[in-house]
mmCIF file of the N, C-alpha and C atoms, coordinates in Angstrom:
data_MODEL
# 
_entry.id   MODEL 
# 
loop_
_atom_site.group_PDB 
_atom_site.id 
_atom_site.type_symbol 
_atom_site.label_atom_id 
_atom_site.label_alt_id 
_atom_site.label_comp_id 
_atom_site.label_asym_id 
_atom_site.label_entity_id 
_atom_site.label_seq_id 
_atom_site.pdbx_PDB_ins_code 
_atom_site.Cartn_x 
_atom_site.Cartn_y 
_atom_site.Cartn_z 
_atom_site.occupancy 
_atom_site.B_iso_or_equiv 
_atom_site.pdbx_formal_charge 
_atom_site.auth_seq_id 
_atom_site.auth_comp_id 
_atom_site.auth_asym_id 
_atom_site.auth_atom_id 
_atom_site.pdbx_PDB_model_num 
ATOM 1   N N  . UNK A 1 1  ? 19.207  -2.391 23.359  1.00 0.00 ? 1  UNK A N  1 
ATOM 2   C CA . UNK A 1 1  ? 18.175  -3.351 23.012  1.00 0.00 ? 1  UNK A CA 1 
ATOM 3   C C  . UNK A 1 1  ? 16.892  -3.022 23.782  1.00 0.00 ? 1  UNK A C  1 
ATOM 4   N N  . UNK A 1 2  ? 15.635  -2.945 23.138  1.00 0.00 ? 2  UNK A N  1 
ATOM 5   C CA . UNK A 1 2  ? 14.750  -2.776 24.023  1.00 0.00 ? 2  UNK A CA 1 
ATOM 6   C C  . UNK A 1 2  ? 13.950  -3.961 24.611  1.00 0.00 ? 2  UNK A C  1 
ATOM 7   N N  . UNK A 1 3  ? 13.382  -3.722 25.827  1.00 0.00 ? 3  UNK A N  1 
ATOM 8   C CA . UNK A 1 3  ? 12.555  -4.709 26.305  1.00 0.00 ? 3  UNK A CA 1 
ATOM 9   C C  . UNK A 1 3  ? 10.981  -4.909 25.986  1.00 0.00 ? 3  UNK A C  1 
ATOM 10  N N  . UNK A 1 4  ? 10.811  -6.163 26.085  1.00 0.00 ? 4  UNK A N  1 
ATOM 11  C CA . UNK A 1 4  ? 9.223   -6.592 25.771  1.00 0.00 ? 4  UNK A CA 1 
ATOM 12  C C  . UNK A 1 4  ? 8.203   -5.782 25.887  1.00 0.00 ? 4  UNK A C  1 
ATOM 13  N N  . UNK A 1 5  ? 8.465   -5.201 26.930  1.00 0.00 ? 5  UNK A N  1 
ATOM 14  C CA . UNK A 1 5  ? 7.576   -4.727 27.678  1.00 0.00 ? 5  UNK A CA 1 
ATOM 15  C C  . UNK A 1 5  ? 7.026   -3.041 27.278  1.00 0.00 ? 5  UNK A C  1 
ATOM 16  N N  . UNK A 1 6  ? 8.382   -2.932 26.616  1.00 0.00 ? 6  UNK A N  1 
ATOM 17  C CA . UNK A 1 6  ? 8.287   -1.164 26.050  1.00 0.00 ? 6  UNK A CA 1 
ATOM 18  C C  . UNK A 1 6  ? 7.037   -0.868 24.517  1.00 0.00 ? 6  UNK A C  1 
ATOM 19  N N  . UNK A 1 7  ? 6.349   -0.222 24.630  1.00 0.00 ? 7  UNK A N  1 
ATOM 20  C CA . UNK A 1 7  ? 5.317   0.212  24.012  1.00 0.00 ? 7  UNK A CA 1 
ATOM 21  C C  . UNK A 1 7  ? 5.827   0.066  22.551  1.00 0.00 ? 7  UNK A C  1 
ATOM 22  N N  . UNK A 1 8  ? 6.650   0.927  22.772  1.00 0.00 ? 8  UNK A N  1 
ATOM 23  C CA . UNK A 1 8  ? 7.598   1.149  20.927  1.00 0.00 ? 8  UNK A CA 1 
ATOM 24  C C  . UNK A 1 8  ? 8.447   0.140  20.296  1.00 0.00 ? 8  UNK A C  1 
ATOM 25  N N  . UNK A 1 9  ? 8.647   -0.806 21.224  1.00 0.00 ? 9  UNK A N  1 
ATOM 26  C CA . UNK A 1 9  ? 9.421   -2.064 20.564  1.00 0.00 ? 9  UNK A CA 1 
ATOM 27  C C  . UNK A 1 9  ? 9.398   -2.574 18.925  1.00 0.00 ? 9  UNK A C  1 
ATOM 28  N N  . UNK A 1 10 ? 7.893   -2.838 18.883  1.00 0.00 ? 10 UNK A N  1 
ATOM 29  C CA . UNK A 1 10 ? 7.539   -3.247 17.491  1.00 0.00 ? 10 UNK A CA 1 
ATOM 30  C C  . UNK A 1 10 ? 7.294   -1.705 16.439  1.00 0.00 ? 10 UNK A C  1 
ATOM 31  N N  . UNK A 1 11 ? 7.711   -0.807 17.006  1.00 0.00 ? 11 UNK A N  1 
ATOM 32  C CA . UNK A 1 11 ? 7.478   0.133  16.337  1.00 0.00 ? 11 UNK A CA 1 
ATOM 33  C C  . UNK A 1 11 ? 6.080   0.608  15.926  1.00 0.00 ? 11 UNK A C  1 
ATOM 34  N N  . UNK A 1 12 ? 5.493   0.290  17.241  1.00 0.00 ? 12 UNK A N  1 
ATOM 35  C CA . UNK A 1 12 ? 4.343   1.545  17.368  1.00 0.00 ? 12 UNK A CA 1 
ATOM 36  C C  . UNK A 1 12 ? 4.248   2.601  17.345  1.00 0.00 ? 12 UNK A C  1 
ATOM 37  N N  . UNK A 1 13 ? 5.080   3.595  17.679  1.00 0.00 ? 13 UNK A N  1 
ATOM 38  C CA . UNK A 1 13 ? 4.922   4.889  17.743  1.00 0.00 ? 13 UNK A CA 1 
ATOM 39  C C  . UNK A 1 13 ? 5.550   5.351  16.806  1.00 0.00 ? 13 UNK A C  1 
ATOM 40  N N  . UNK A 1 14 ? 6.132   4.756  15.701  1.00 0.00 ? 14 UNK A N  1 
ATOM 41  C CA . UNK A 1 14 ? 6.562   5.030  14.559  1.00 0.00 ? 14 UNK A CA 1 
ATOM 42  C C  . UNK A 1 14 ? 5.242   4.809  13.527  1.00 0.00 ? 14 UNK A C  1 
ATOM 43  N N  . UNK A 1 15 ? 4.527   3.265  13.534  1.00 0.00 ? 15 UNK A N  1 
ATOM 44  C CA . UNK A 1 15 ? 2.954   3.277  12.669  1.00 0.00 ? 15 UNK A CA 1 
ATOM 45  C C  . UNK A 1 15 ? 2.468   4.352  13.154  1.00 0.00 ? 15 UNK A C  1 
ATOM 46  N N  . UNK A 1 16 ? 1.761   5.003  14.431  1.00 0.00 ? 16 UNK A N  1 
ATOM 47  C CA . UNK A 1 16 ? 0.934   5.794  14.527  1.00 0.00 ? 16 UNK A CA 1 
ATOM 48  C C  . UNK A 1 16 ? 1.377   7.407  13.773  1.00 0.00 ? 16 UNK A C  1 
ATOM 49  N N  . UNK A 1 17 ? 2.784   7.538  14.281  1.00 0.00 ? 17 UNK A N  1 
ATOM 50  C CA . UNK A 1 17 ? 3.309   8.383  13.372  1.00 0.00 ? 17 UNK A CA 1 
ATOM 51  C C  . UNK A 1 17 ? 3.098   8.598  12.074  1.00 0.00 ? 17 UNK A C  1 
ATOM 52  N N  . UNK A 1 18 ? 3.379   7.702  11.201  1.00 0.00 ? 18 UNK A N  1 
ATOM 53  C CA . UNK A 1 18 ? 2.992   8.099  9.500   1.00 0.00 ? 18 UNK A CA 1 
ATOM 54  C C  . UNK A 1 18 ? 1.664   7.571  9.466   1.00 0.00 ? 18 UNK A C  1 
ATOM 55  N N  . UNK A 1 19 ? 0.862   6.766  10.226  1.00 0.00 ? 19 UNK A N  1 
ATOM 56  C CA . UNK A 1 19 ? -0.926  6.952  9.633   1.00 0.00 ? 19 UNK A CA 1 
ATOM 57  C C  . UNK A 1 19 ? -1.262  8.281  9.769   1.00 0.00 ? 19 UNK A C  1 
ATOM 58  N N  . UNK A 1 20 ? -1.197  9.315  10.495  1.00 0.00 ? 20 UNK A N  1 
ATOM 59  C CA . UNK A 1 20 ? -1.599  10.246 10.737  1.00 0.00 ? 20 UNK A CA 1 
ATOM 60  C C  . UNK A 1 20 ? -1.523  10.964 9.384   1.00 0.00 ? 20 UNK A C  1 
ATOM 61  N N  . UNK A 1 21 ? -0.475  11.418 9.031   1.00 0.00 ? 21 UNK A N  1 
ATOM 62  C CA . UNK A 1 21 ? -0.509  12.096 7.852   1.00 0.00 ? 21 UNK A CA 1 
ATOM 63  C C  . UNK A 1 21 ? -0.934  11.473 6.384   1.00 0.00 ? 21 UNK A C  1 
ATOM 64  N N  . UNK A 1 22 ? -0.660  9.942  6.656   1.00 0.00 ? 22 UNK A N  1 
ATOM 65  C CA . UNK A 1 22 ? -1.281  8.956  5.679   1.00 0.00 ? 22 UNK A CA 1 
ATOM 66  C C  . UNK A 1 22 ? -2.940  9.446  5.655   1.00 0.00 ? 22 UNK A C  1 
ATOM 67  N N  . UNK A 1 23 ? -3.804  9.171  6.893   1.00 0.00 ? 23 UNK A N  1 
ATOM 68  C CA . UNK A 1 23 ? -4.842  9.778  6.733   1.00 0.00 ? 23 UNK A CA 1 
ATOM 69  C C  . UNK A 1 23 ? -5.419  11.207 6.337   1.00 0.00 ? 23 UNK A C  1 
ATOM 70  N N  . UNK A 1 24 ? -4.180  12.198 6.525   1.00 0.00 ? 24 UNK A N  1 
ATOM 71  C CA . UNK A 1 24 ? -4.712  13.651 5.987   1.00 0.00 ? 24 UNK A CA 1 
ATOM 72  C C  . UNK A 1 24 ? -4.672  13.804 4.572   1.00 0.00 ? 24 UNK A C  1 
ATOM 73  N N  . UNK A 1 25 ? -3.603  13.108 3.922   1.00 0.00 ? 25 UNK A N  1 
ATOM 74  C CA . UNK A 1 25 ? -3.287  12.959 2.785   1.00 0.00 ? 25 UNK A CA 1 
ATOM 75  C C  . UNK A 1 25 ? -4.401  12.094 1.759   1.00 0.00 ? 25 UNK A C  1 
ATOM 76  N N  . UNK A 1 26 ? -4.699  11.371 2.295   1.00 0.00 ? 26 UNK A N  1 
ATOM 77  C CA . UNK A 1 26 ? -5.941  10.476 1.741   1.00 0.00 ? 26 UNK A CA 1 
ATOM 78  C C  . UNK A 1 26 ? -7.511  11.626 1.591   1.00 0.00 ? 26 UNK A C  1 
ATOM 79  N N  . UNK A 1 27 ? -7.804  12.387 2.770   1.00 0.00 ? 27 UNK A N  1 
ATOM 80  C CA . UNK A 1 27 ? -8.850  13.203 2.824   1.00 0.00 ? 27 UNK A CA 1 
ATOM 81  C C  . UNK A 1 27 ? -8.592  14.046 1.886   1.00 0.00 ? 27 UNK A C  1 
ATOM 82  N N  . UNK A 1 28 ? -7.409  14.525 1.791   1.00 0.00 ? 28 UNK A N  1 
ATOM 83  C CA . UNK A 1 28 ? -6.606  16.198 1.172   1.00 0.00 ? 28 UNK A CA 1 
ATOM 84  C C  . UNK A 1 28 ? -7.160  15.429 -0.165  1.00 0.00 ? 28 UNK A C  1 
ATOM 85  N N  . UNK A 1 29 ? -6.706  14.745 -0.560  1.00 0.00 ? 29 UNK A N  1 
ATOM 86  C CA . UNK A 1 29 ? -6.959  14.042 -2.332  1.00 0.00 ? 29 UNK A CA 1 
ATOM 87  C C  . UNK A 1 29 ? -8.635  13.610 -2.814  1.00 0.00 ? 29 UNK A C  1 
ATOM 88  N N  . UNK A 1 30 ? -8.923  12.999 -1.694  1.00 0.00 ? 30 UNK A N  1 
ATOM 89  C CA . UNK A 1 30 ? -10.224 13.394 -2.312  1.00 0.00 ? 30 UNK A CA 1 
ATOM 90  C C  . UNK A 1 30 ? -11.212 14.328 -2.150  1.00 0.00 ? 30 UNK A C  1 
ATOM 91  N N  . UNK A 1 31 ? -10.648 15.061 -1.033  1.00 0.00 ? 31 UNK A N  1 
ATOM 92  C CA . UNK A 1 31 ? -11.133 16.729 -1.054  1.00 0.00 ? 31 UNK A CA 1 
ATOM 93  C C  . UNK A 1 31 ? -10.808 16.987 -2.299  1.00 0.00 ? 31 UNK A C  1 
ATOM 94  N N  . UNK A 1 32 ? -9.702  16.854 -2.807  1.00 0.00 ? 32 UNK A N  1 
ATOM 95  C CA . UNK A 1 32 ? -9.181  17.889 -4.300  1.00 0.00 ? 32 UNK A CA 1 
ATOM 96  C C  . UNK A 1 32 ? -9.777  17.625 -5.300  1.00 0.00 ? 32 UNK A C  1 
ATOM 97  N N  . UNK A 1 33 ? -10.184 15.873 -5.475  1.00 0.00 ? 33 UNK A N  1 
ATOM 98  C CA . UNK A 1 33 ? -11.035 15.489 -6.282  1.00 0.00 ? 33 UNK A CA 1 
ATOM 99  C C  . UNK A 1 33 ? -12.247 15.542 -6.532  1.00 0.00 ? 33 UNK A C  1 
ATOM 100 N N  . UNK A 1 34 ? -12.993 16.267 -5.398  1.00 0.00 ? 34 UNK A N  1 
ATOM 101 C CA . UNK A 1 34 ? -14.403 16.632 -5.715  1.00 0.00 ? 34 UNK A CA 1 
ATOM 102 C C  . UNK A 1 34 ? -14.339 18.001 -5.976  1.00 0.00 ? 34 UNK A C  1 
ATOM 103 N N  . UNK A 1 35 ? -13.789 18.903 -5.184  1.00 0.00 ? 35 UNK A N  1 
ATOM 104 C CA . UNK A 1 35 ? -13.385 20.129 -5.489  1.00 0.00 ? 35 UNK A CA 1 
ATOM 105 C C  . UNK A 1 35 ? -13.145 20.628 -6.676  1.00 0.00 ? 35 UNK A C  1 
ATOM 106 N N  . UNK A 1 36 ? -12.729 19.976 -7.546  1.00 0.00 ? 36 UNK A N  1 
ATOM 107 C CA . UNK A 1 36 ? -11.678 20.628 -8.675  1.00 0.00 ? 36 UNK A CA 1 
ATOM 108 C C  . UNK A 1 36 ? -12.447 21.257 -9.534  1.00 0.00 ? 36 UNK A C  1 
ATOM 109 N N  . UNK A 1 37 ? -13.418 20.651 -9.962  1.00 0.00 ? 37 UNK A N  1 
ATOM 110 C CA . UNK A 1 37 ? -14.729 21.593 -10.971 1.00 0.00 ? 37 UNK A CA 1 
ATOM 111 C C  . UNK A 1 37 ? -15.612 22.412 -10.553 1.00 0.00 ? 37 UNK A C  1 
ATOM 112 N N  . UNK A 1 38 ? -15.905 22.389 -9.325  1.00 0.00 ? 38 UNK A N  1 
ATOM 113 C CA . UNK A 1 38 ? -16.840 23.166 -8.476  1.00 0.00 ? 38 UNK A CA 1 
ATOM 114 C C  . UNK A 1 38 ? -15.975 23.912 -7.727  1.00 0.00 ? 38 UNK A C  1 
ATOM 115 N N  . UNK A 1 39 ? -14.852 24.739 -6.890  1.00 0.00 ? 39 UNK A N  1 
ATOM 116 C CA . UNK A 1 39 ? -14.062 25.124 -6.399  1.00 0.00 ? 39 UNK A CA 1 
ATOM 117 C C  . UNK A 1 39 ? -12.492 24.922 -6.652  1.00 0.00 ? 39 UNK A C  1 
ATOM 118 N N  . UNK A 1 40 ? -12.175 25.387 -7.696  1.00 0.00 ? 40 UNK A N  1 
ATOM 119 C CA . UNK A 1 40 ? -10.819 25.290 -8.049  1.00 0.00 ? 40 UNK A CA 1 
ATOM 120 C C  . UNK A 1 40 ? -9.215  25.786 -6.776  1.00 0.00 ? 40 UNK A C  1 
ATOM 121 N N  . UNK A 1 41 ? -9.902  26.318 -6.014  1.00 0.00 ? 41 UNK A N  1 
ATOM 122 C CA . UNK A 1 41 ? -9.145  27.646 -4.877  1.00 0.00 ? 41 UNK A CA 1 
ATOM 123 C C  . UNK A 1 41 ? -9.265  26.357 -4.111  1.00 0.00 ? 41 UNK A C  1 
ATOM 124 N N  . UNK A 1 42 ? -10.373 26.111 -3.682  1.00 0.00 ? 42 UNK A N  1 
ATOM 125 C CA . UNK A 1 42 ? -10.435 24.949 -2.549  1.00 0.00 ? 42 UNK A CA 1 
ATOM 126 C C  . UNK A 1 42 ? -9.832  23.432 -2.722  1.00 0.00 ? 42 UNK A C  1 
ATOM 127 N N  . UNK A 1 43 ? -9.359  23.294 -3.886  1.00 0.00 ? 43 UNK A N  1 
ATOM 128 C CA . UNK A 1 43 ? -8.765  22.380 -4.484  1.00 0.00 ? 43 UNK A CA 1 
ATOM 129 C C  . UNK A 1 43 ? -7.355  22.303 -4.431  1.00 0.00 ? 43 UNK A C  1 
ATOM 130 N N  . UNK A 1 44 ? -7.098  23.531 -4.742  1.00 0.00 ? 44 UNK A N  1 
ATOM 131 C CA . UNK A 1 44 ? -5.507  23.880 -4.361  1.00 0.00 ? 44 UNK A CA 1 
ATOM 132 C C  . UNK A 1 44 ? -4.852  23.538 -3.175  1.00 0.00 ? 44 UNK A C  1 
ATOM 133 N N  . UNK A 1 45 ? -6.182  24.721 -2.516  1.00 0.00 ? 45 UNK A N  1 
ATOM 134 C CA . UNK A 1 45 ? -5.807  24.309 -0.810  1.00 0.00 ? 45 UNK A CA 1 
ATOM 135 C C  . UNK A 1 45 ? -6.173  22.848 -0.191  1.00 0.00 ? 45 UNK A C  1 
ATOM 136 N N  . UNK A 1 46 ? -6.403  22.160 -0.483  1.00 0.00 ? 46 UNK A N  1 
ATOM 137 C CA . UNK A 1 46 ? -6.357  20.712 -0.412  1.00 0.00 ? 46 UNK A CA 1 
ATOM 138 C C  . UNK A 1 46 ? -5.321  20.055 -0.712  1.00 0.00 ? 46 UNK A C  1 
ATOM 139 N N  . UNK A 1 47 ? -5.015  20.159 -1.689  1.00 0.00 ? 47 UNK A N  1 
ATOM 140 C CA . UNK A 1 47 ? -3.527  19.830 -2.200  1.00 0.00 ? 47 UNK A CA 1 
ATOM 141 C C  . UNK A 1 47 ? -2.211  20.774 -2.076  1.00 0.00 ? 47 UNK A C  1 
ATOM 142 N N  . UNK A 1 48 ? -2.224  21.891 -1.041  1.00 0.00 ? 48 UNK A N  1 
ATOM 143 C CA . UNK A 1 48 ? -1.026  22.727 -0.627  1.00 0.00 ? 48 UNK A CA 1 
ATOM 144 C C  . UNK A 1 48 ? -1.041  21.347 0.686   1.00 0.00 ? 48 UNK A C  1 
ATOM 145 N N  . UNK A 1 49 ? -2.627  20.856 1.443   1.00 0.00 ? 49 UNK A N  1 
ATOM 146 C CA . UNK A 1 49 ? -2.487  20.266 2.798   1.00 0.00 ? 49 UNK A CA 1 
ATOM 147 C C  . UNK A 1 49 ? -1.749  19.295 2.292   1.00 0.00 ? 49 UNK A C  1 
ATOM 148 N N  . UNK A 1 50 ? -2.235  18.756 1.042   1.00 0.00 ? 50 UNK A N  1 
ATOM 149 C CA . UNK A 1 50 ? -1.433  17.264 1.108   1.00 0.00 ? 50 UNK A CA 1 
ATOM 150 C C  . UNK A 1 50 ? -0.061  17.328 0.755   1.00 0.00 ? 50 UNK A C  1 
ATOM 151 N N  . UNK A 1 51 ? 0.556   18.077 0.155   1.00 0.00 ? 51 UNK A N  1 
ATOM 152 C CA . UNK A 1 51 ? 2.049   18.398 -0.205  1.00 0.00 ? 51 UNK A CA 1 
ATOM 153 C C  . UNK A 1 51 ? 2.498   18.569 1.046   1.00 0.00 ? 51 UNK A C  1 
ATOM 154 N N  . UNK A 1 52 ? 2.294   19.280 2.053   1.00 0.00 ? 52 UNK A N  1 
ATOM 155 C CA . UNK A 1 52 ? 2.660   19.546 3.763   1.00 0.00 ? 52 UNK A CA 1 
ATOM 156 C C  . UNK A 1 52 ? 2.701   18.545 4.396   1.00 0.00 ? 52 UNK A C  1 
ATOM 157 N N  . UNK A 1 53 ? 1.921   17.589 4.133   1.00 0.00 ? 53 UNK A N  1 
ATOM 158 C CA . UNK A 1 53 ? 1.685   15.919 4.988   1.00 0.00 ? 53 UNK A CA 1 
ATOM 159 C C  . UNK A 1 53 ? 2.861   15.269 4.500   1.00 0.00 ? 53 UNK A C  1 
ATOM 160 N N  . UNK A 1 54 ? 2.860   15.140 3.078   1.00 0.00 ? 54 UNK A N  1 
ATOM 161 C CA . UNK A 1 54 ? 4.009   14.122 2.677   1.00 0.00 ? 54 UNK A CA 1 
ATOM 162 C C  . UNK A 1 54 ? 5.593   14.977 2.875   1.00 0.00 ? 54 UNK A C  1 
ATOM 163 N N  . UNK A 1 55 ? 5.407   15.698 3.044   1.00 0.00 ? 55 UNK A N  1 
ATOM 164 C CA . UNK A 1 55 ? 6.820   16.658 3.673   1.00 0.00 ? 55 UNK A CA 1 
ATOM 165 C C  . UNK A 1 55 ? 6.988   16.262 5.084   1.00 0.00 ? 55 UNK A C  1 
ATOM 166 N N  . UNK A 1 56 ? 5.839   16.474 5.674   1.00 0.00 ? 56 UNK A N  1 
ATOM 167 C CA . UNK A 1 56 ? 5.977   15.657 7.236   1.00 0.00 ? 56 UNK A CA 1 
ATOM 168 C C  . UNK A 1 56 ? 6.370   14.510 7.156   1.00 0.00 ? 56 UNK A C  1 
ATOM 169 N N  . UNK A 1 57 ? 5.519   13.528 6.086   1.00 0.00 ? 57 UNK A N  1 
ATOM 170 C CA . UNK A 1 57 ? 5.948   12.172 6.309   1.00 0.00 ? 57 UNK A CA 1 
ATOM 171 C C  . UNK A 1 57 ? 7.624   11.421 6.363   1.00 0.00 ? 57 UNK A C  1 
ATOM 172 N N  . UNK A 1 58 ? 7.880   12.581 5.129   1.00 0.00 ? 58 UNK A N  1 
ATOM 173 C CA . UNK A 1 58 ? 9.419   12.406 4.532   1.00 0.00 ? 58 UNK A CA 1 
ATOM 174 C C  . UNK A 1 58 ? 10.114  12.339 5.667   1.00 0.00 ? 58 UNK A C  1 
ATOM 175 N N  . UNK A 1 59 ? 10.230  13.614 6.974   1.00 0.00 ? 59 UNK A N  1 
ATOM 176 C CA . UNK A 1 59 ? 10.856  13.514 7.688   1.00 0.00 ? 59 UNK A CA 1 
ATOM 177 C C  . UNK A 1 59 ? 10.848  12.800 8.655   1.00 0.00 ? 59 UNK A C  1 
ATOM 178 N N  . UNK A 1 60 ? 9.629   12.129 8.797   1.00 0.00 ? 60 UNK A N  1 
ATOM 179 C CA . UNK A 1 60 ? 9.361   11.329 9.846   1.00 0.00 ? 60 UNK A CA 1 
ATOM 180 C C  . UNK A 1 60 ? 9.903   9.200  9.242   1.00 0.00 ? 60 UNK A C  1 
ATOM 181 N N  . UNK A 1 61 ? 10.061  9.826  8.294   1.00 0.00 ? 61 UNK A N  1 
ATOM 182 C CA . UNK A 1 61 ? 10.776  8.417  7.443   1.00 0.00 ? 61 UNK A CA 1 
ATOM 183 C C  . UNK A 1 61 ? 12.652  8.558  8.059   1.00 0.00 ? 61 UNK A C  1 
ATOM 184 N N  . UNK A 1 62 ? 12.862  9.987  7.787   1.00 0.00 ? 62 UNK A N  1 
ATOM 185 C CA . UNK A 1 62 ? 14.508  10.293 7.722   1.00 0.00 ? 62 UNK A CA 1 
ATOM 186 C C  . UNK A 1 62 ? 14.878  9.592  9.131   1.00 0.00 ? 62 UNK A C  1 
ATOM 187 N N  . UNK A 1 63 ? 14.060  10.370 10.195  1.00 0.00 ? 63 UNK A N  1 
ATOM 188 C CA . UNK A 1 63 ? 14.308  10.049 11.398  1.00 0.00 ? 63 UNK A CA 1 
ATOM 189 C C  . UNK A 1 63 ? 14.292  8.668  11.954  1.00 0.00 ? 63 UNK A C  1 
ATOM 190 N N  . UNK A 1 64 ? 13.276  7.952  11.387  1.00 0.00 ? 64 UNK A N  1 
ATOM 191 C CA . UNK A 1 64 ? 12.771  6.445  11.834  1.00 0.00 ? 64 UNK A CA 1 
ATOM 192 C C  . UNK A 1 64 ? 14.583  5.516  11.301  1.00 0.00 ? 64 UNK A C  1 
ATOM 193 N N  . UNK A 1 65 ? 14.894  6.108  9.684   1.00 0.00 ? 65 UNK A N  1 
ATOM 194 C CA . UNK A 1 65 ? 16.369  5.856  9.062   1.00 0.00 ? 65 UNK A CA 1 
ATOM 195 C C  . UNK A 1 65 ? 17.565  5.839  10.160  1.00 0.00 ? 65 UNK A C  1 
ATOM 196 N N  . UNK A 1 66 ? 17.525  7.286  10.442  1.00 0.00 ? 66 UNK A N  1 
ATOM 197 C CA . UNK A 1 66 ? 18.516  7.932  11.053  1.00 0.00 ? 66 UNK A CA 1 
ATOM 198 C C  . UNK A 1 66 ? 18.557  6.927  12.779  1.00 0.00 ? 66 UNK A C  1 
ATOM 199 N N  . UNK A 1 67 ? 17.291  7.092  13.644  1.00 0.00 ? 67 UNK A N  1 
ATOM 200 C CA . UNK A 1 67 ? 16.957  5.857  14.443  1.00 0.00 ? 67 UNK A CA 1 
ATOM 201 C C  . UNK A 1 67 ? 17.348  4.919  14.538  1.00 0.00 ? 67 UNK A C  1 
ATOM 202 N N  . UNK A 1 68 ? 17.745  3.960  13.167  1.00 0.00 ? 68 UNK A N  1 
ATOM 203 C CA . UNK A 1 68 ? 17.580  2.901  13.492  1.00 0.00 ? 68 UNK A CA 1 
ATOM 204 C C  . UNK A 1 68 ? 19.456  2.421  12.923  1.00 0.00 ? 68 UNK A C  1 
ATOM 205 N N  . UNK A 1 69 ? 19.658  3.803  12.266  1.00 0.00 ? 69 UNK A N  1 
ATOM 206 C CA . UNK A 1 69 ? 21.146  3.465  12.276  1.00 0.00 ? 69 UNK A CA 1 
ATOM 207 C C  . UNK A 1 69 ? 22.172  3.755  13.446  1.00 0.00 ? 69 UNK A C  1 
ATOM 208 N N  . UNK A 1 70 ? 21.440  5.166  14.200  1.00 0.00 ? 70 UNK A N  1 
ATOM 209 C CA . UNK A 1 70 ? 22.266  5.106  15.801  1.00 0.00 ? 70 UNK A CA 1 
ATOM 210 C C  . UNK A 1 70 ? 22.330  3.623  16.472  1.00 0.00 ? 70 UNK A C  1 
ATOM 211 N N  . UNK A 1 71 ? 20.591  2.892  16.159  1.00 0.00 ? 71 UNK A N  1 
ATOM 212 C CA . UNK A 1 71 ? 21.119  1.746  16.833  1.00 0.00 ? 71 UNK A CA 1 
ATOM 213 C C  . UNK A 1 71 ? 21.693  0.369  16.292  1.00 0.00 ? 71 UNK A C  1 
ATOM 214 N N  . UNK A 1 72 ? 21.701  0.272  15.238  1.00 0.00 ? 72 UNK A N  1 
ATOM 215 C CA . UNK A 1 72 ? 22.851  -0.412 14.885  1.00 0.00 ? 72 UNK A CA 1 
ATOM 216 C C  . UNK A 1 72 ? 24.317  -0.020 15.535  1.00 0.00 ? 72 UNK A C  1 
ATOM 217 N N  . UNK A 1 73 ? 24.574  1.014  15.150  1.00 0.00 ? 73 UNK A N  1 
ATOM 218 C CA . UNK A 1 73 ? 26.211  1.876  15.797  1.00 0.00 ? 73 UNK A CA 1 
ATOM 219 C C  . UNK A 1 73 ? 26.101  1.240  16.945  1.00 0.00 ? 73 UNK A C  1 
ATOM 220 N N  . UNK A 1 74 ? 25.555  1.726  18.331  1.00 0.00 ? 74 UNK A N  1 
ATOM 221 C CA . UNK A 1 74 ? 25.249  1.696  19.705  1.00 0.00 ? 74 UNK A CA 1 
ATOM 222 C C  . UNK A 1 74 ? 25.561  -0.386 19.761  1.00 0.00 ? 74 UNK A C  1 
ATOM 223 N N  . UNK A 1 75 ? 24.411  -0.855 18.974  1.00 0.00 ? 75 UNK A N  1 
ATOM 224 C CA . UNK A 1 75 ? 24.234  -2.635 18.822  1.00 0.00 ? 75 UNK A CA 1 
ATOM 225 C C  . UNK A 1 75 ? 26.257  -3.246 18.730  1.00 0.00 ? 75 UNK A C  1 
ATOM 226 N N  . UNK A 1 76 ? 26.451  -2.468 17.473  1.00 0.00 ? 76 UNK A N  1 
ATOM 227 C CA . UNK A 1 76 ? 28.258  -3.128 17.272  1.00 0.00 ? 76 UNK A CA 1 
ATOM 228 C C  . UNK A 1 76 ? 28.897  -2.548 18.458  1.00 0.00 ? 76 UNK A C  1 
ATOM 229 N N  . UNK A 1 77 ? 28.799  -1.449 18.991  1.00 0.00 ? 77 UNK A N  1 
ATOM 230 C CA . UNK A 1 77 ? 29.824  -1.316 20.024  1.00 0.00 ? 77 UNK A CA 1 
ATOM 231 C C  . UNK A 1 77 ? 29.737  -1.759 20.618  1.00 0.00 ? 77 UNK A C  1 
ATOM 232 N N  . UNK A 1 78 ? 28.590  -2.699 21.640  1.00 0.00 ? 78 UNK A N  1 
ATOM 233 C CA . UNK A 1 78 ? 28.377  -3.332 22.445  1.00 0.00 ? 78 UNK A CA 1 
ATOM 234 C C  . UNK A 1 78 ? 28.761  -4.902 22.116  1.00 0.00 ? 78 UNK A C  1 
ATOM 235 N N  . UNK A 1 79 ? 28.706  -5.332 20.861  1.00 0.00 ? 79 UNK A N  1 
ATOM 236 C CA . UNK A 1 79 ? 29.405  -6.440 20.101  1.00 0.00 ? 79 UNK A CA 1 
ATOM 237 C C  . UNK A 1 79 ? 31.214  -6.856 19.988  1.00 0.00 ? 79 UNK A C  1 
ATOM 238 N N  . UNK A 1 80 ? 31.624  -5.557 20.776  1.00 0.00 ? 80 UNK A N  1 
ATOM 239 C CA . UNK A 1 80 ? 33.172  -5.664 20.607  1.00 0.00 ? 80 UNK A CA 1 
ATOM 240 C C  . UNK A 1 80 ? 33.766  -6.881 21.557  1.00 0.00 ? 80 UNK A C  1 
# 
């Protein structure tokens, strides 16, 4: 169980975690969207960044999953 006092309790360092790529992903798209008629290459590569972000994000979802089912496990054993 964590305490009050710990930074990550409410799951801060999990928000700051996916804004980050939330924000690259947001730039990457409308980079791509101005890009696309005037620089088709640079458009791509805008959208290779944003396909890479939401791949980051994915895993950073699995883990937050995976996280929060160790502590459930850890929560019942201590429930015995």
């Amino acid at each position: 169980m964590r305490r009050r006092d710990d930074p990550n309790a409410n799951g801060g360092g999990c928000v700051s975690e996916l804004r980050q790529p939330l924000t690259t992903i947001s730039g990457s798209a409308q980079l791509a969207k101005r890009l696309l008629k005037s620089d088709p290459a640079g458009a791509g590569e805008a959208l290779d960044q944003l396909v890479k972000q939401v791949g980051r994000m994915n895993l950073l979802i699995i883990e937050i999953r995976d996280r929060a089912r160790d502590a459930e496990h850890v929560e019942a054993l201590f429930k015995r």
